[in-house]
C-alpha positions as CSV (number, residue, x, y, z in Angstrom):
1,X,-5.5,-11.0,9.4
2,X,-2.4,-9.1,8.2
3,X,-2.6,-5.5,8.3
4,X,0.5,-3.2,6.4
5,X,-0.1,0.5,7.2
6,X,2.3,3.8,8.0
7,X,3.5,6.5,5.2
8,X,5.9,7.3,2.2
9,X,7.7,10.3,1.3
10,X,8.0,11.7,-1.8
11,X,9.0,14.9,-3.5
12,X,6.3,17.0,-3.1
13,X,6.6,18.0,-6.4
14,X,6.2,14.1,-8.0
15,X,3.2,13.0,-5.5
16,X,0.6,13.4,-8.0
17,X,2.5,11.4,-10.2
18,X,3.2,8.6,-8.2
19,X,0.0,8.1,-6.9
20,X,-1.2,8.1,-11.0
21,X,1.7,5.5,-11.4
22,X,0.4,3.6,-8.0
23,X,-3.1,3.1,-9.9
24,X,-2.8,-0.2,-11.0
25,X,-0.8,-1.5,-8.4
26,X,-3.7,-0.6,-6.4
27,X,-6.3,-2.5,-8.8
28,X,-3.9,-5.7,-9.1
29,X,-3.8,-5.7,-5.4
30,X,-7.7,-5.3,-4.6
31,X,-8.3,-8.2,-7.0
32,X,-5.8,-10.4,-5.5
33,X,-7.0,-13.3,-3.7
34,X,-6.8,-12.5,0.1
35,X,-6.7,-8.9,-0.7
36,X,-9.5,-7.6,1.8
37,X,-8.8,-3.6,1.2
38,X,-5.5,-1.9,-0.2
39,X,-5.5,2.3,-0.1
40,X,-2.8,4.2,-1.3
41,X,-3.5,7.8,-0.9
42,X,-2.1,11.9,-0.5
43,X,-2.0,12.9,2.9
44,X,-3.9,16.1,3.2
45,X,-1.9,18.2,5.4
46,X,1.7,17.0,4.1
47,X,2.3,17.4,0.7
48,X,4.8,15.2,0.6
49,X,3.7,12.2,2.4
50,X,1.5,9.0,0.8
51,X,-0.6,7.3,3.7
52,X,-0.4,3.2,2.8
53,X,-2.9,0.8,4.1
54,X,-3.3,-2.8,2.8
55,X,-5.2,-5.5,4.6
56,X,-4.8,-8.8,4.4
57,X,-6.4,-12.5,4.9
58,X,-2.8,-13.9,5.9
59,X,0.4,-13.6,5.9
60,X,0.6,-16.6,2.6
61,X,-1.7,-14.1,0.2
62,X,0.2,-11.2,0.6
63,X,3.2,-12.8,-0.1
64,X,1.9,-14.9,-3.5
65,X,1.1,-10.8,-4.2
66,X,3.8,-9.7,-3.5
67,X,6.0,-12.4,-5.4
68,X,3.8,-12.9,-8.3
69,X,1.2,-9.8,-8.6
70,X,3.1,-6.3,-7.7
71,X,5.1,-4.5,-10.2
72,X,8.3,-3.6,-9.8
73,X,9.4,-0.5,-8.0
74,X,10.9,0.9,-11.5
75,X,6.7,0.9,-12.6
76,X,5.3,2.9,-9.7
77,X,8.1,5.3,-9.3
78,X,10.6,6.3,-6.4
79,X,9.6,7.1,-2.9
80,X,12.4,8.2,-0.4
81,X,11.6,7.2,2.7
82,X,8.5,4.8,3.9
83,X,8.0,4.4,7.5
84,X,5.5,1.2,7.1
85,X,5.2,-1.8,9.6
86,X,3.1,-5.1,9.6
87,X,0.2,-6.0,12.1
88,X,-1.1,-8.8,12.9
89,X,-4.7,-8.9,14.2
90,X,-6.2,-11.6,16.4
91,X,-9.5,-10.2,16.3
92,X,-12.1,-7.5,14.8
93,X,-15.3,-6.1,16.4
94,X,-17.5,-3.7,15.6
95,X,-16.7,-0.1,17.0
């Protein structure tokens, strides 16, 4: 299991907007096969920041996403920083 998960900033001003311009982004990716859960919401203390978590069956279906499925960057709008990083997970159990 592949799991991508950390932050982007954006102008405080525009996060609303990208978020809106994040929807379908968010719905190709949830109905992507592999796709097990894929989040991309406002932080609620910094206005600025967008917390990111995907989650993935494997490494190969997030790439056929990424290289077939996401829209460009130009369609979701500009972010100026992400701090993001890939996990791989060997096992899950219950809490």
């Amino acid at each position: 299991m592949i799991i991508i998960a950390g932050s982007l900033r954006v102008a405080t001003e525009t996060r609303d907007a990208y978020l809106a311009g994040c929807r379908s982004v968010t719905e190709l990716a949830r109905s992507a096969p592999g796709c097990l859960d894929f989040a991309l919401s406002p932080d609620p203390v910094d206005p600025g920041r967008v917390n990111v978590y995907e989650r993935w069956e494997s490494d190969a279906a997030l790439e056929r996403f990424r290289k077939a499925d996401a829209p460009a960057q130009e369609e979701v709008g500009e972010f100026l920083e992400a701090t993001v990083q890939r996990y791989r997970i060997s096992g899950v159990e219950a809490p």
